[in-house]
C-alpha positions in Angstrom: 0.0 0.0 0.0 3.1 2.3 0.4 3.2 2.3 -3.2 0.0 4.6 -3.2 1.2 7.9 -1.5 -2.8 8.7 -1.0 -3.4 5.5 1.1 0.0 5.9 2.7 -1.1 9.2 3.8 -4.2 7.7 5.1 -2.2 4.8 6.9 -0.2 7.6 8.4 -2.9 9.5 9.5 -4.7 7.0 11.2 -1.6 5.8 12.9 -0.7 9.8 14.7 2.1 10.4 12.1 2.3 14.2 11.2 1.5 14.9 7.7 2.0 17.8 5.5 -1.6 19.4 5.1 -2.8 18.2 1.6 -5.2 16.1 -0.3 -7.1 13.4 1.5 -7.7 11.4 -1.5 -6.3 11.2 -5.0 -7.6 14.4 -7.6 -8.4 13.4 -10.9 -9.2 17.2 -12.5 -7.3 19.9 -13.0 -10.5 21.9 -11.8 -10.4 19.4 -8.5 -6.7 20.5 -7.7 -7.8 24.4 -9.1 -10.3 24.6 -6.2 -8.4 22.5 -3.8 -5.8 25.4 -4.2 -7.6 28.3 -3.8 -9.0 27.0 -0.5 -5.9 25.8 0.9 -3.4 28.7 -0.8 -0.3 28.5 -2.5 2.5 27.2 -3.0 1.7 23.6 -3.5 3.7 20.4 -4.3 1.7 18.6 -7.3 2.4 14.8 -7.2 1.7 12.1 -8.7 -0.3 9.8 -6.4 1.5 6.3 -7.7 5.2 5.7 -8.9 8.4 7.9 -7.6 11.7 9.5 -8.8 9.9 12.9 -9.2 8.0 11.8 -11.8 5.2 13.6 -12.1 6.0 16.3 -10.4 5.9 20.3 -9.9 6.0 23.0 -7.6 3.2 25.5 -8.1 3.6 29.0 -6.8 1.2 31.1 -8.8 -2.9 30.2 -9.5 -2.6 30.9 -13.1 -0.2 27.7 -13.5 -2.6 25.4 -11.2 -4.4 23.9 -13.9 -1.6 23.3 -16.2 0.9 22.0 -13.4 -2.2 19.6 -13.3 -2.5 18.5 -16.6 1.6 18.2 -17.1 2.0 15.6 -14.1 -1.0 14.1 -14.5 -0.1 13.3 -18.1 3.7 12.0 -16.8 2.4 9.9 -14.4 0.1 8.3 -16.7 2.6 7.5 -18.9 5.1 6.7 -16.4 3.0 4.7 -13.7 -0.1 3.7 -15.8 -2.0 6.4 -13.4 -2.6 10.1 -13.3 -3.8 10.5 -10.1 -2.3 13.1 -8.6 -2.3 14.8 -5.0 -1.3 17.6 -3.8 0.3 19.1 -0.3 1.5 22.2 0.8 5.3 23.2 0.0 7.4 22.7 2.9 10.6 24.7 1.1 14.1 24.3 3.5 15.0 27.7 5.2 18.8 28.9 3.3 20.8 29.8 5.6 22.8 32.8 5.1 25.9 33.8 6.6 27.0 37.0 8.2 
C-alpha cells in the first residue's frame, strides 16, 4: 500500500504520524486541484499519487499555473505509472541559511 502515497497518507494519519496538510484522496481534475488550491493557498507540491523518482511532479507558486501543473504531471504519471492521479500538499521549502 506504500506504493500509493494517498493510502499511505491515510495509513499515516490514522496511525498519529504528522503529515503535511494536503489532499485526502487522489484528484483526478485539473479543476479538482484548481479549487483544492484556492481554499488551501499557494505554493503547492503537485504529485503524482502512484510511482516515484519525481515523476510527475511540480511545484506550483502562482494560480494561473494550477491547472496546467495539473495537466503536465498528471499526463507524466500516466505515462510513467499507468495512473494520473495526482495529490497535492502544501510546500514545505528548507530555510537557506545565510551567513553573516
Amino acid at each position: 500500500m506504500m506504493g500509493d502515497k494517498t493510502a499511505a497518507r491515510k495509513i499515516a494519519t490514522e496511525v498519529g504520524v504528522p503529515v503535511i496538510p494536503g489532499t485526502d484522496e487522489a484528484i483526478e481534475t485539473k479543476e479538482e486541484a484548481f479549487e483544492w488550491c484556492k481554499k488551501n493557498g499557494l505554493p503547492v507540491m503537485m504529485k503524482a499519487s502512484m510511482g516515484g523518482g519525481g515523476r510527475g511532479m511540480r511545484v506550483v507558486r502562482k494560480e494561473e499555473d494550477i491547472m496546467d501543473a495539473f495537466e503536465r504531471c498528471s499526463s507524466e504519471a500516466l505515462t510513467a505509472f499507468g495512473d494520473g492521479s495526482m495529490f497535492i500538499e502544501k510546500l514545505v521549502e528548507k530555510a537557506r541559511h545565510i551567513e553573516v
